[in-house]
N, C-alpha and C positions, 0 to 999 in steps of 0.2 A: 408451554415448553417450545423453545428454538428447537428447530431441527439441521441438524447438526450435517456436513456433506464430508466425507470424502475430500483431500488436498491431492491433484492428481492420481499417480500412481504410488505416493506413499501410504501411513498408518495414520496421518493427520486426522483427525475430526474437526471441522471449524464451523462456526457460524457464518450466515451469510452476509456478514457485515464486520470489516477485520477494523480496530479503531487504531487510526493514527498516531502515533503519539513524537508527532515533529513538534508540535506544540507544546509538550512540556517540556517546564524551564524557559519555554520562551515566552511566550503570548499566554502561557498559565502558568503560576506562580506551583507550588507543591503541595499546598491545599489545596486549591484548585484542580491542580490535576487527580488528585485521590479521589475528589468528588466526583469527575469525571470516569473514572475510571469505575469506582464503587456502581454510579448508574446504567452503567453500560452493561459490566457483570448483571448487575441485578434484571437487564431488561435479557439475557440468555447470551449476551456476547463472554467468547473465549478467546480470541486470536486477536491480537497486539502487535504492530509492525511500528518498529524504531531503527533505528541507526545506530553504529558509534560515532558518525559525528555529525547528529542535528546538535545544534544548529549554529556550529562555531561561526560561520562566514556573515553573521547578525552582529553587530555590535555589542560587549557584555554578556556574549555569551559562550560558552566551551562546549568542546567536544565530547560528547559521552551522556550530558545531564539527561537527557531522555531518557537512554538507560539505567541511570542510576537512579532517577523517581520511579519507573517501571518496577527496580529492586528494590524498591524500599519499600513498595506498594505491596506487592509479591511477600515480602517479611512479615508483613503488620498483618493483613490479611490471614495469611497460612492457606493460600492457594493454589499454589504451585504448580499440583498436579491436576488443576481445572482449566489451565490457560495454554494455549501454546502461544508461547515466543518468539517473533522471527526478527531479526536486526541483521544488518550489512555490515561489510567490509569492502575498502578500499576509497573511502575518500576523505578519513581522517587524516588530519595535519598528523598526525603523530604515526599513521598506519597509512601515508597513501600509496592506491597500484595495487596490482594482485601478483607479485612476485611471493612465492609459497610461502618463505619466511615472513612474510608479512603476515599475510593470510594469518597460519597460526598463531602467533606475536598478538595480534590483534583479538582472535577467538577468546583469548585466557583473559584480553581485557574487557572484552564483553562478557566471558561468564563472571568475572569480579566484581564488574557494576552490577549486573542486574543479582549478584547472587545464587546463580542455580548452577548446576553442573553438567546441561545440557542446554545447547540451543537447539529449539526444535526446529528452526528452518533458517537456514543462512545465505542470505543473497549475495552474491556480489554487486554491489552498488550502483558498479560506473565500470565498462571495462574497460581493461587493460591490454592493447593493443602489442604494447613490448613485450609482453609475455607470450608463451605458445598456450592454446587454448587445451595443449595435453596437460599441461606443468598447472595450469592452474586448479582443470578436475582432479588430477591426482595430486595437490594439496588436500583440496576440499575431501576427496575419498578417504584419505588420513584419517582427519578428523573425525568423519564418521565412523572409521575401523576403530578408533581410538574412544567411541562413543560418548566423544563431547557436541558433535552434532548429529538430530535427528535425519534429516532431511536438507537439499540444495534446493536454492533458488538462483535466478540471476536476474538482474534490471537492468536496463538504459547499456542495450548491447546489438548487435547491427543484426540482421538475418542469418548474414552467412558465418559469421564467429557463431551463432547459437545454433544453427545447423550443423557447423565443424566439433563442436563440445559435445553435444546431444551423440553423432554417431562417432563421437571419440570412447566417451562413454558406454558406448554399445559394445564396439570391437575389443576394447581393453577390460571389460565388464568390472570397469567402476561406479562409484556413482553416480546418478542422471541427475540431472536436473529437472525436478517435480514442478516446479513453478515458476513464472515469468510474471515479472511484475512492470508492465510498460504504463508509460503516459496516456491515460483512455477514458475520455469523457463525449459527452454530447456534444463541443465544441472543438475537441480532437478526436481524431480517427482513425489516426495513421496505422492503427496497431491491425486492421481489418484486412491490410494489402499481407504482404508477406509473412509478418510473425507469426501472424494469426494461424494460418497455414501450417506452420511449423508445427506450431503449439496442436495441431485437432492429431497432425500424425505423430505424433512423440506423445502424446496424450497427457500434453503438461496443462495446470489450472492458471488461469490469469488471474491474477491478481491488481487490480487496475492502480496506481496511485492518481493524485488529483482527479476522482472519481467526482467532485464537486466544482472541479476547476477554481484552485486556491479560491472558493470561496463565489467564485462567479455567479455561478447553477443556485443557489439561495436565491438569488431575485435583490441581493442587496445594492449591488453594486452598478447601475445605471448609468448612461450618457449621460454625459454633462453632470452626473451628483459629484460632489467630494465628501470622499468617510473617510473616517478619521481612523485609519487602520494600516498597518505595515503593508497587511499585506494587497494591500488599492495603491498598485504599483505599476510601470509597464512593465510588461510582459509576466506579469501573475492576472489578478482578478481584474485590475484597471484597463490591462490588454485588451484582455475580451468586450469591457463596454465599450471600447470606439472602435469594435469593427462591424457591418453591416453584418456578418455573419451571425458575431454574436448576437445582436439584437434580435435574429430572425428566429435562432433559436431559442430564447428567452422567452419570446411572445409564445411561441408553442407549446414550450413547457407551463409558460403560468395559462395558457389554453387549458391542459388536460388536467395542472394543479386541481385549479378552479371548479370544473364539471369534476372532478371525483371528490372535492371538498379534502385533497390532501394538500401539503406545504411541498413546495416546488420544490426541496434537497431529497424530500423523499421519493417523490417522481423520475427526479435526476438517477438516483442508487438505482432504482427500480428497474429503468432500463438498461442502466448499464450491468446488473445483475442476469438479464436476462437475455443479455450477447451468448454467440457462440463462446463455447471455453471460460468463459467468465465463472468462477469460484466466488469469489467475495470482492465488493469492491473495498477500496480504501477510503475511509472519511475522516476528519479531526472536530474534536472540539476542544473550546478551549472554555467553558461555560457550561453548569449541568442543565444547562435552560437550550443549548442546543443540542442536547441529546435523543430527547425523543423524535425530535424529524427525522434522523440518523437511523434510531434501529429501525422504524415505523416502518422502512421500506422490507424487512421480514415478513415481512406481512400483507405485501402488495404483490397481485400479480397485473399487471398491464394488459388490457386487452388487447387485439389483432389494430383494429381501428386505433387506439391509442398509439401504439408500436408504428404503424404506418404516419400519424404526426409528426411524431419527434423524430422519424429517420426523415421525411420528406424536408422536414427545416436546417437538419443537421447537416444532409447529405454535402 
């Protein structure tokens, strides 16, 4: 049995391992992702993080399909009340910005797609700067008065707008924001200087995305190879192999892979699991063959000496 943690200061239960799913509909097909998903449950994962709009900005592809195989999965299954939910709002073509009326507008299209009648955790995506950071928590507050969402989150939002929300929500005692979901991997780090901070005194859970670095932290994507993959691009996972950086930390990680006889994405989670404030990292797959390197890291605790590699290469 996964053991299950506490999502900040709300009622969440999650695993330590939240699965991606920017991938379906894109890079996996709808069988595909069921299978994915099916394995994931089956290894003790409960918490799913999507969008309403992966992954429109890809050629061929619309806004919302993540959510709507999430929903379909959710139907077929009759698991509803085993999973928590968390999807965004504000950078769909159809919903972008956090102007309130959006906000809502959008919520009712995400409980449509995915079919359920609550979101258990709703991020705002990308903020929204035109807006007051009061106007958007008390949106979000609504909703949850209105108990179509559990729980807030917010992503990819500056220090001092989440400083300003956090004790906006204090002094007006609406709803807080439980969870921050930044950019935070072994080759990013930025999350460590100021949010991080925020995050220990507000007693929010981070929530990392690109917890693999699209793909990097696998060991797949090397200097000078070419893969034949979307996402071996600049500035995703191709980024990472031409910079001396990345390579330093790659060697390190396939260092401590190797001596523990695990696969370097589970090494990867591992650590980033076992940062301050760190809840669950985010991972994807889009293959039930990359699965088990994914939950595997539930299971791994990093020793002192290990912890001291992968920060001294990353630093």
């Amino acid at each position: 049995m996964v053991a299950l943690r506490t999502l900040g200061s709300s009622d969440l239960a999650v695993s330590p391992l939240c699965l991606g799913g920017n991938v379906f509909g894109w890079t996996a097909d709808e069988t595909a992702s069921f299978a994915v998903l099916d394995a994931y449950a089956e290894a003790g994962g409960n918490f799913l993080d999507t969008s309403d709009s992966y992954m429109y900005h890809f050629p061929g592809n619309e806004a919302g399909q993540s959510e709507t195989i999430i929903g379909k999965w959710l139907a077929a299954r009759g698991n509803r009340d085993d999973v928590v939910v968390a999807t965004k709002v504000g950078d769909s073509p159809r919903f972008k910005g956090l102007a309130p009326a959006n906000i809502k507008a959008a919520a009712e299209e995400s409980l449509r797609r995915l079919g359920i009648d609550r979101i258990d955790l709703y991020y705002t995506h990308f903020d929204d700067e035109s807006v007051p950071v009061g106007d958007i928590v008390a949106a979000l507050d609504e909703l949850v008065q209105e108990g179509k969402v559990q729980a807030i989150g917010t992503s990819n939002i500056s220090p001092e707008r989440l400083a300003a929300s956090l004790e906006f929500s204090d002094r007006e005692g609406l709803a807080k924001y439980v969870a921050l979901q930044p950019k935070y991997n072994l080759v990013a780090r930025e999350y460590e200087s100021e949010r991080r901070g925020i995050a220990e005194r507000h007693g929010l859970a981070c929530v990392p995305y690109f917890g693999l670095a699209s793909g990097f932290l696998t060991g797949k994507y090397r200097p000078g190879q070419q893969v034949d993959n979307i996402r071996n691009l600049p500035g995703l996972a191709g980024g990472y192999a031409d910079s001396e950086h990345g390579v330093k930390v790659l060697a390190a990680l396939e260092e401590v892979a190797k001596a523990r006889g695990a696969e370097m994405p589970t090494v990867a989670l591992a650590w980033l699991a076992q940062q301050p404030t760190v809840a669950a990292p985010i991972a994807s797959a889009r293959t039930v063959e990359q699965v088990p390197a994914l939950v595997a890291m539930q299971d791994v605790q990093l020793s002192d000496d290990e912890l001291r590699i992968l920060d001294a290469a990353s630093a």
